[in-house]
C-alpha positions as a LaTeX table, in Angstrom:
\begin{tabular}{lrrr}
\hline
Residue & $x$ (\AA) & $y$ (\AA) & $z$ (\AA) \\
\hline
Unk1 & 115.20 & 90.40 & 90.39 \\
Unk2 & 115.85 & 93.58 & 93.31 \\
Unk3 & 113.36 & 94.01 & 95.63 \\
Unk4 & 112.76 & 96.07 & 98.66 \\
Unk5 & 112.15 & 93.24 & 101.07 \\
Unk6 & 110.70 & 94.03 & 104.49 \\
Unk7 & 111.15 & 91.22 & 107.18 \\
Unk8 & 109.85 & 91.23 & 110.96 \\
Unk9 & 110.72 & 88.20 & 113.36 \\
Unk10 & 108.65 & 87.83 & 116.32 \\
Unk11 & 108.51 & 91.19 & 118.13 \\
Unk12 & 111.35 & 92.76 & 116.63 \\
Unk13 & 111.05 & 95.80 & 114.55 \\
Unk14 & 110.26 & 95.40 & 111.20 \\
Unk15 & 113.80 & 95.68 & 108.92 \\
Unk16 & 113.97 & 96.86 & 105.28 \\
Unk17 & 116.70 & 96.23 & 102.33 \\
Unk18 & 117.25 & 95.52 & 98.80 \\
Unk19 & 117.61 & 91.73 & 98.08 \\
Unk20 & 117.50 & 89.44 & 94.81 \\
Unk21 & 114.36 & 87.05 & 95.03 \\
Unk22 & 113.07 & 84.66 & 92.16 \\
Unk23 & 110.44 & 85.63 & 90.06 \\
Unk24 & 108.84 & 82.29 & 91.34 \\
Unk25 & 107.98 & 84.11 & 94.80 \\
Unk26 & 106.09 & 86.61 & 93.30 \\
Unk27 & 102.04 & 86.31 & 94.33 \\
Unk28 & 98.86 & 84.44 & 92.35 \\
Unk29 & 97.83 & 86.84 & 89.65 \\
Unk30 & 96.78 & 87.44 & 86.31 \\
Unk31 & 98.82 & 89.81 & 85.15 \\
Unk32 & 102.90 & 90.06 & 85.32 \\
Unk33 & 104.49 & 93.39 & 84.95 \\
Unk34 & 108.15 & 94.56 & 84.94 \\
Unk35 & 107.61 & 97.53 & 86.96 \\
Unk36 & 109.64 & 100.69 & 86.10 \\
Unk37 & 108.90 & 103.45 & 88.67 \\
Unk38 & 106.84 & 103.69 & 91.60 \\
Unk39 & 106.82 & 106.29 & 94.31 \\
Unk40 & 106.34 & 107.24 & 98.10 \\
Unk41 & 103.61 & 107.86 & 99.62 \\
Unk42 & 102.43 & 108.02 & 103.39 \\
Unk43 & 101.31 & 104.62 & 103.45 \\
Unk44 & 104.70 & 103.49 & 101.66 \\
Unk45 & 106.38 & 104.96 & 105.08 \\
Unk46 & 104.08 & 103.18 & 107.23 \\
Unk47 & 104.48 & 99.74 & 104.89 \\
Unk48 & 108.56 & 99.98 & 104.98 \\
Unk49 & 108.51 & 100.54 & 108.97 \\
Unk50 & 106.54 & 100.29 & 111.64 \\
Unk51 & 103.71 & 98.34 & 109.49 \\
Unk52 & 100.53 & 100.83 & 110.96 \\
Unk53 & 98.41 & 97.83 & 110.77 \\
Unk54 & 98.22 & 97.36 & 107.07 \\
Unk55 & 100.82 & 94.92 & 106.60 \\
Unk56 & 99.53 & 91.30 & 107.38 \\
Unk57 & 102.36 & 88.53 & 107.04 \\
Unk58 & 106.30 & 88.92 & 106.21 \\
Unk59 & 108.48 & 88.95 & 104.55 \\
Unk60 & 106.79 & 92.03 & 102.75 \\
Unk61 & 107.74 & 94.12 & 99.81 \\
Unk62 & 106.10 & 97.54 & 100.34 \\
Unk63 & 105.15 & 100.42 & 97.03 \\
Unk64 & 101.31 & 100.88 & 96.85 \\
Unk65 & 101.54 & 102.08 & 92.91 \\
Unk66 & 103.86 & 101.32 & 90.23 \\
Unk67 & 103.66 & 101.76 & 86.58 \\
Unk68 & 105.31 & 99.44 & 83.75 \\
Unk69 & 105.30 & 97.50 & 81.22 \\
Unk70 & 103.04 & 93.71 & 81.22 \\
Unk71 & 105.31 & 90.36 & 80.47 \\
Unk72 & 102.83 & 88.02 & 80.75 \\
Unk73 & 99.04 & 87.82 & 81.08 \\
Unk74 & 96.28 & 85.59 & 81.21 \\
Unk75 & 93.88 & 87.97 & 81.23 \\
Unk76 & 92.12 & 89.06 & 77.18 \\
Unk77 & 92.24 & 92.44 & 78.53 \\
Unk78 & 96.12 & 92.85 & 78.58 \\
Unk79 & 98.89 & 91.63 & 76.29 \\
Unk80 & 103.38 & 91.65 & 76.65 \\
Unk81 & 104.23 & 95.29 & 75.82 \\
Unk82 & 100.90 & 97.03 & 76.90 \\
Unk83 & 101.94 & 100.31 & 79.47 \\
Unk84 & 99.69 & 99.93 & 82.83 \\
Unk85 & 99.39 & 101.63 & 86.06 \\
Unk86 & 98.30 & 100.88 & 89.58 \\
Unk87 & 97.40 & 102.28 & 92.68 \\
Unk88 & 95.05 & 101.34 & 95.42 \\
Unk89 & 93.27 & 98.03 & 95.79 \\
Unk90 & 95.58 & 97.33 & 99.07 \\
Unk91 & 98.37 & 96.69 & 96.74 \\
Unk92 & 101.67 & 97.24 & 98.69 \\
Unk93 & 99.36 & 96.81 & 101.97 \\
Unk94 & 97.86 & 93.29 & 102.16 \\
Unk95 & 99.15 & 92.63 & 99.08 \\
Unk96 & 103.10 & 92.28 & 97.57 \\
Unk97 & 103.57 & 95.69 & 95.49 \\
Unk98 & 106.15 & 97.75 & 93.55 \\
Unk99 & 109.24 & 98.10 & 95.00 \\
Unk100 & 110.27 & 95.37 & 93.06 \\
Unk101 & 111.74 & 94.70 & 89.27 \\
Unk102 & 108.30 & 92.35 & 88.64 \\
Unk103 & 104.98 & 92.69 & 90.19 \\
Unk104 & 102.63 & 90.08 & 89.98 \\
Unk105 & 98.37 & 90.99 & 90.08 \\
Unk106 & 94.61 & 90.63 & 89.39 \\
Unk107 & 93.98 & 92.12 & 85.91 \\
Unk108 & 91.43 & 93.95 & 87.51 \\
Unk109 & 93.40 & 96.15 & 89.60 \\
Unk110 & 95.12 & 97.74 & 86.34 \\
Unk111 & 94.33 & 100.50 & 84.20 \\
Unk112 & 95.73 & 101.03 & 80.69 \\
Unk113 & 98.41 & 104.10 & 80.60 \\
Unk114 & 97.05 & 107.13 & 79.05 \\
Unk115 & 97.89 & 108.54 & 76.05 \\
Unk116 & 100.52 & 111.37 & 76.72 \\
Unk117 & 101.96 & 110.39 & 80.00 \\
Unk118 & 104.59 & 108.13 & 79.97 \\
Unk119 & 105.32 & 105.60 & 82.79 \\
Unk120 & 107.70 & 108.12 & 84.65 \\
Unk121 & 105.29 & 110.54 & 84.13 \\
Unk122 & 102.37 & 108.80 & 85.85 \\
Unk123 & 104.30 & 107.95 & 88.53 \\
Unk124 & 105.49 & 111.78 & 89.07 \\
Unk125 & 101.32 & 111.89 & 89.79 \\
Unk126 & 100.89 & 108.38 & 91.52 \\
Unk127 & 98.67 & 107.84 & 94.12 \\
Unk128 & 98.78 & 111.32 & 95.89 \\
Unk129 & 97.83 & 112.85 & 91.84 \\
Unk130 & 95.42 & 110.19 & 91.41 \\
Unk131 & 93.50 & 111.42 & 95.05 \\
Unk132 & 94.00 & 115.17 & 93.80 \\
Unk133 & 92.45 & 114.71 & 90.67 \\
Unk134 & 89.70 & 112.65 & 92.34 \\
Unk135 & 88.88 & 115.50 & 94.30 \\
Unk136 & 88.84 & 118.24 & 91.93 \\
Unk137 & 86.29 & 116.14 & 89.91 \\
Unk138 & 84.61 & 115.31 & 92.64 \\
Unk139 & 84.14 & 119.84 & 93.36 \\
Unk140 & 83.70 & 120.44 & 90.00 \\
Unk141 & 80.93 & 117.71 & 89.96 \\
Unk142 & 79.41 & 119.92 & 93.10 \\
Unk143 & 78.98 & 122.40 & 90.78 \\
Unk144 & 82.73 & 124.23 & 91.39 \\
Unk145 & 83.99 & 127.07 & 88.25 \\
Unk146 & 86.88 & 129.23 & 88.29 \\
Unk147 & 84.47 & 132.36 & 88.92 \\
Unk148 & 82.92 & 131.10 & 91.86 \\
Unk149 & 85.77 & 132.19 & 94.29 \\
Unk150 & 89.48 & 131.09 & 95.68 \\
Unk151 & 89.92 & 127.41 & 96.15 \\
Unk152 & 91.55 & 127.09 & 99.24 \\
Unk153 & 94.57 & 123.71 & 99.50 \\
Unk154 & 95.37 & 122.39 & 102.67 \\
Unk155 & 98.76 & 120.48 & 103.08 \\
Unk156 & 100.12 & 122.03 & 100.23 \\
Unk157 & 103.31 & 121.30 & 99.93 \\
Unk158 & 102.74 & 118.01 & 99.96 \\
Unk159 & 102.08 & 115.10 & 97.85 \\
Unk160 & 98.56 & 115.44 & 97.33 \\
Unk161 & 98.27 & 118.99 & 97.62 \\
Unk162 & 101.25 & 119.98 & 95.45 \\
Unk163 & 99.74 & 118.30 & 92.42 \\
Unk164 & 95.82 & 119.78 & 93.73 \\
Unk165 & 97.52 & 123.29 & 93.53 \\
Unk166 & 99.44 & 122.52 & 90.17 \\
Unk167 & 95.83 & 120.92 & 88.45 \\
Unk168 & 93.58 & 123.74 & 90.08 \\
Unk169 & 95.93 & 126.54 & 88.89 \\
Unk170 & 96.33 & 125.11 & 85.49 \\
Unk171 & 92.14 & 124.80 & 85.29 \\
Unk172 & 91.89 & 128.48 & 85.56 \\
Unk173 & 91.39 & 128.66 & 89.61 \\
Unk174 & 92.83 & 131.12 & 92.13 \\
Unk175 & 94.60 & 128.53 & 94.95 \\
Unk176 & 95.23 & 129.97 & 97.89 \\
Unk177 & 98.11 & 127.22 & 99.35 \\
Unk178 & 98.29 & 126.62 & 102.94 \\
Unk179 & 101.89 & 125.64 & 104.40 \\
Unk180 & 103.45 & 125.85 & 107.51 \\
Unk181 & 106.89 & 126.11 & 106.27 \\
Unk182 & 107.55 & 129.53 & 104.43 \\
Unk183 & 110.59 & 127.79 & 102.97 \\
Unk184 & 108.16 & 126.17 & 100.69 \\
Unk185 & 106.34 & 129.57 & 99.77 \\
Unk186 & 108.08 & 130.05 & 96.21 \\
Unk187 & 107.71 & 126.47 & 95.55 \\
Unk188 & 103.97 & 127.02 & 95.86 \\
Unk189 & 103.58 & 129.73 & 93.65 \\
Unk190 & 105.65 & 127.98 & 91.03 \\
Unk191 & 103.01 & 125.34 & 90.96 \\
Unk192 & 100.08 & 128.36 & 90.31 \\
Unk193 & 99.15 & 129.21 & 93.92 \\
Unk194 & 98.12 & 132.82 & 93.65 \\
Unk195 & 98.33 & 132.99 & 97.62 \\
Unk196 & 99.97 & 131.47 & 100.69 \\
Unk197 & 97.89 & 130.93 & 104.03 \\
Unk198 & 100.38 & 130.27 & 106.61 \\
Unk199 & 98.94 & 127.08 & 108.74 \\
Unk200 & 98.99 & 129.30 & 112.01 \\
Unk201 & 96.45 & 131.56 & 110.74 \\
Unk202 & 93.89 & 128.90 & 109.65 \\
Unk203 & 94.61 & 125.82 & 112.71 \\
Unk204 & 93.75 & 127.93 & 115.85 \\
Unk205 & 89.98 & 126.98 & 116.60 \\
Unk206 & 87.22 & 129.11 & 117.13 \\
Unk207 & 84.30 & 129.18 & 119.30 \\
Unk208 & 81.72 & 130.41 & 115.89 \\
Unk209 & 80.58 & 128.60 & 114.02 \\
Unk210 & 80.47 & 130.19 & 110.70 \\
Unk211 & 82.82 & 133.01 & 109.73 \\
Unk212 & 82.81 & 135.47 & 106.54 \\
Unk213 & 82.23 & 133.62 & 103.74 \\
Unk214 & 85.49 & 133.23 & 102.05 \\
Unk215 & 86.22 & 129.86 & 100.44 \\
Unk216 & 84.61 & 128.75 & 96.87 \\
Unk217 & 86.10 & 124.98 & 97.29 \\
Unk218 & 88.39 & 123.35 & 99.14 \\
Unk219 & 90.68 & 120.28 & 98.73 \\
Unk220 & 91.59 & 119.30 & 102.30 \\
Unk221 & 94.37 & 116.60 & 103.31 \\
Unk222 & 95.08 & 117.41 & 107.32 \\
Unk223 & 91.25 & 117.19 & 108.35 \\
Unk224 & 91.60 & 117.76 & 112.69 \\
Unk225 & 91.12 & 121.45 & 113.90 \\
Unk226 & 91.75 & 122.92 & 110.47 \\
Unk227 & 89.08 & 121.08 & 108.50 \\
Unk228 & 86.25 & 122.44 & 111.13 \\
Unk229 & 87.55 & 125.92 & 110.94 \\
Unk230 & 87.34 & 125.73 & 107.33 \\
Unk231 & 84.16 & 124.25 & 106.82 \\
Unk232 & 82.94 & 127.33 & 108.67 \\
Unk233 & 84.53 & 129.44 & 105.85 \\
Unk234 & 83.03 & 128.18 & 103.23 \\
Unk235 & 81.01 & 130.18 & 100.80 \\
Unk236 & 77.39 & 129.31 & 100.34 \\
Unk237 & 76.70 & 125.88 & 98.25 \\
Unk238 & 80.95 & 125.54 & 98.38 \\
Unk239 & 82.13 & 122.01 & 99.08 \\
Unk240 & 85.43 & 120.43 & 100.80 \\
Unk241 & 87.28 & 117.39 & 99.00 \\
Unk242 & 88.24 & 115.76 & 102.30 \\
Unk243 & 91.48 & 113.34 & 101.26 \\
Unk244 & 93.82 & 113.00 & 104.02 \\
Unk245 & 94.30 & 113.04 & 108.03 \\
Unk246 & 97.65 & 114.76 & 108.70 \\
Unk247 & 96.10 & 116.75 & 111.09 \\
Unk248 & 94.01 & 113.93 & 113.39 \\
Unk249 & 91.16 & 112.22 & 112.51 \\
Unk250 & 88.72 & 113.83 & 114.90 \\
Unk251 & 86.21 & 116.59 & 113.27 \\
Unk252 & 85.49 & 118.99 & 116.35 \\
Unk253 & 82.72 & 120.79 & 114.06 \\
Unk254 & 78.84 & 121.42 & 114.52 \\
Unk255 & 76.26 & 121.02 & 111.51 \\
Unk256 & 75.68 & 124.76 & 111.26 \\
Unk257 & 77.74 & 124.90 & 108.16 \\
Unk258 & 75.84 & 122.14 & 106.66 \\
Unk259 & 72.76 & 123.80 & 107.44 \\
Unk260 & 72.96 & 126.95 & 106.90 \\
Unk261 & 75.08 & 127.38 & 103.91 \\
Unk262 & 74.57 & 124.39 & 102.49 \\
Unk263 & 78.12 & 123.35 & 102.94 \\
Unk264 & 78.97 & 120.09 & 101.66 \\
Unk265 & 81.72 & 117.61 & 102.75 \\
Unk266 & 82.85 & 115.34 & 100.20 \\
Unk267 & 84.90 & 112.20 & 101.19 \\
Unk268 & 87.61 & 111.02 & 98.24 \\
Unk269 & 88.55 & 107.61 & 98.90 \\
Unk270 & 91.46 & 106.30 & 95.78 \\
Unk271 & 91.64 & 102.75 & 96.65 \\
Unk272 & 88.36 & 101.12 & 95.87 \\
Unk273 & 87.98 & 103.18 & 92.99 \\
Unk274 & 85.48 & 101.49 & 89.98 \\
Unk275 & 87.53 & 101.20 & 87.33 \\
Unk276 & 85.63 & 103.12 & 84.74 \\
Unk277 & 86.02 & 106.53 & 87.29 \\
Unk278 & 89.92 & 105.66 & 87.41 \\
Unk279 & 90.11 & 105.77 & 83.89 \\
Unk280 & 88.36 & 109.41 & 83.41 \\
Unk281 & 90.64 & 110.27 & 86.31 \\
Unk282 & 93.78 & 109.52 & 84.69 \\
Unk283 & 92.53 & 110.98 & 81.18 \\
Unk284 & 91.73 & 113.91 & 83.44 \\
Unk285 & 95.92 & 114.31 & 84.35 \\
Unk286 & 96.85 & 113.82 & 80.81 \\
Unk287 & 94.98 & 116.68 & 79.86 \\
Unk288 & 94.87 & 119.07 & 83.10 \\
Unk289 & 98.27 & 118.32 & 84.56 \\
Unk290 & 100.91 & 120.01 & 82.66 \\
Unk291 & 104.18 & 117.80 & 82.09 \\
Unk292 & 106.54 & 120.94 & 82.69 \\
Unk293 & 104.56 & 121.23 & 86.34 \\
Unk294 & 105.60 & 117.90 & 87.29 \\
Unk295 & 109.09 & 118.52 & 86.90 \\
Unk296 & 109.59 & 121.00 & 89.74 \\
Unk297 & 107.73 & 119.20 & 92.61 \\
Unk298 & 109.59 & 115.84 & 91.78 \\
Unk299 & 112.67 & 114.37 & 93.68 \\
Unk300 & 114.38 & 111.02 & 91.70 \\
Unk301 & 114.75 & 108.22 & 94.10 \\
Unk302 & 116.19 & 104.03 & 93.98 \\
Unk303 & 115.05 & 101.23 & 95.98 \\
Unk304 & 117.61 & 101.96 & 98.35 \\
Unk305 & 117.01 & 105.30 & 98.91 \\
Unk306 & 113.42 & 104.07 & 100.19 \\
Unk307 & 114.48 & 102.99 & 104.03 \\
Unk308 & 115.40 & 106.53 & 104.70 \\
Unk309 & 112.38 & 108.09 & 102.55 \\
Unk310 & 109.90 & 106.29 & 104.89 \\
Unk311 & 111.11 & 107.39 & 107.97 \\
Unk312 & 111.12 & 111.06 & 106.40 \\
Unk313 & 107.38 & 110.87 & 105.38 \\
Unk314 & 106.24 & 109.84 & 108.46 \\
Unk315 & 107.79 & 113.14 & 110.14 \\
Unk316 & 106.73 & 115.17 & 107.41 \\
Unk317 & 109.75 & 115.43 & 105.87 \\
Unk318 & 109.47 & 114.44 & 101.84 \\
Unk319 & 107.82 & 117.85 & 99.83 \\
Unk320 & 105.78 & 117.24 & 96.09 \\
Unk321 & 106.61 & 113.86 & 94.95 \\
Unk322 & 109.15 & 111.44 & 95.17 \\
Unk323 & 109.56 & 108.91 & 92.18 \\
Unk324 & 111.70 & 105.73 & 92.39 \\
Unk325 & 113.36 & 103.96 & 89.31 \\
Unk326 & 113.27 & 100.55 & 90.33 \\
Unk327 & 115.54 & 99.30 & 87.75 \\
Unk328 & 118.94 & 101.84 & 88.82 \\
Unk329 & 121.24 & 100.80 & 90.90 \\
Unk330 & 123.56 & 102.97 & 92.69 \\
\hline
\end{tabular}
């Protein structure tokens, strides 16, 4: 079977290509699963290069969700020709994951596909939809509604804020969609973002804390500067989906927001999910995410496309989603 094999010797920089390994080397598991896409994500660009600490041994194959069909299973739960996905769980980390033909893994890390999407489909979402869904539950369970105000998306144009404009917009919300590229301004608005915030106006820091109130929700993957000027735009009671660090991982914020508006901060966290919230989360994109939305923020890729994607990632570079057939050749 192809794989996207990642090898390091010694201190030499890690080294990525396609190569045909035996099913045999696949890893302990219960489950065996002819994978048939998976996609990019940061972590995917960090995995196929320069590791970022979350690769432990080589040789490595890299792809932190896939979806596919099972071949094998000795697990009650699955059966041969049932459709599964999988993201998180340090898959494609610690663990081998799906840049390959065959995956092999614990039954538990597996959720049944949902009516309505199909395995391209769910991979079109992947891990970045997964987090964006996660975090509109997680405002709507913080007692977000269209009418409460403009829902304000950080990051935008990429993977986890494309689909968090595309679900919000399609939920009845008014998304205003910050970018720093105004290339990427049409793109936006195809996906339902009634406005565009260009980044400069939002980054610079400010000495107040609190400014007019101005945000109903917020779905925030660059955290840094921007994530403490917004909390101090929040409306009263509003909450912030916090899902992603493009922007630093310091917070240079006081409490006054918390305090005085009752601002909350909500961390999303898609790896360690329970199993039973995955599965209302991905029932939650077969009903909320629109199939014809997908098709504009996706970009086809093949396993050998995925050197070069990696390095793009990590300088920003890849917009929406990218999703790789595993099976083509080119």
């Amino acid at each position: 079977m192809r794989a996207l094999v990642v090898r390091k010797e010694g201190d030499e920089k890690p080294t990525a290509s396609v190569e045909d390994i035996s099913e045999d080397q696949l890893p302990a598991g219960d489950v065996t699963v002819d994978v048939e896409y998976s996609t990019v994500n940061y972590k995917d660009g960090l995995c196929i290069g320069p590791g970022g600490g979350l690769v432990r041994t080589y040789p490595h194959i890299p792809g932190i969700d896939f979806a596919g069909t099972v071949s094998a299973s000795d697990d009650a739960r699955y059966k041969p020709g049932d459709k599964v996905v999988l993201t998180g769980w340090r898959v494609g980390e610690a663990y081998w994951g799906g840049y390959a033909e065959k995956a092999r893994v614990k039954a538990d890390w597996l959720v049944p596909l949902p009516d309505g999407l199909s395995t391209e489909q769910s991979m079109a979402v992947g891990t970045a939809g997964f987090t964006a869904m996660l975090a509109v539950m997680a405002l709507e369970d913080h007692g977000l509604t269209p009418d409460k105000g403009e829902v304000l998306v950080t990051g935008a144009s990429g993977g986890v804020g494309s689909v968090a404009t595309a679900i919000l917009a399609n939920l009845g919300y008014d998304v205003a969609a910050v970018t720093g590229r105004p290339e990427n301004d049409d793109y936006l608005k195809s996906l339902g973002a009634k406005r565009i915030v260009p980044r400069d106006e939002i980054n610079e820091t400010v000495k107040r804390p609190l400014e007019a109130e101005t945000w109903a929700g917020c779905v925030d993957a660059v955290g840094g500067d921007m994530l403490a000027r917004v909390l101090g735009q929040m409306k009263y009671g509003g909450s912030v989906a916090a899902v992603g660090l493009a922007g630093g991982a310091g917070l240079p914020a006081t409490v006054i927001p918390f305090l005085l508006r009752g601002v909350n901060l909500l961390g999303i966290d898609s790896v360690m999910q329970p199993f039973e919230n995955r599965v209302r989360a991905w029932a939650r994109v077969a009903s909320d995410l629109p199939p014809n939305q997908l098709i504009g923020m996706v970009k086809p890729a093949t396993l050998s496309d995925l050197p070069e994607l990696g390095r793009a990632i990590l300088k920003g570079g890849v917009r929406g989603r990218v999703v790789v057939d595993v099976r083509k050749e080119d």
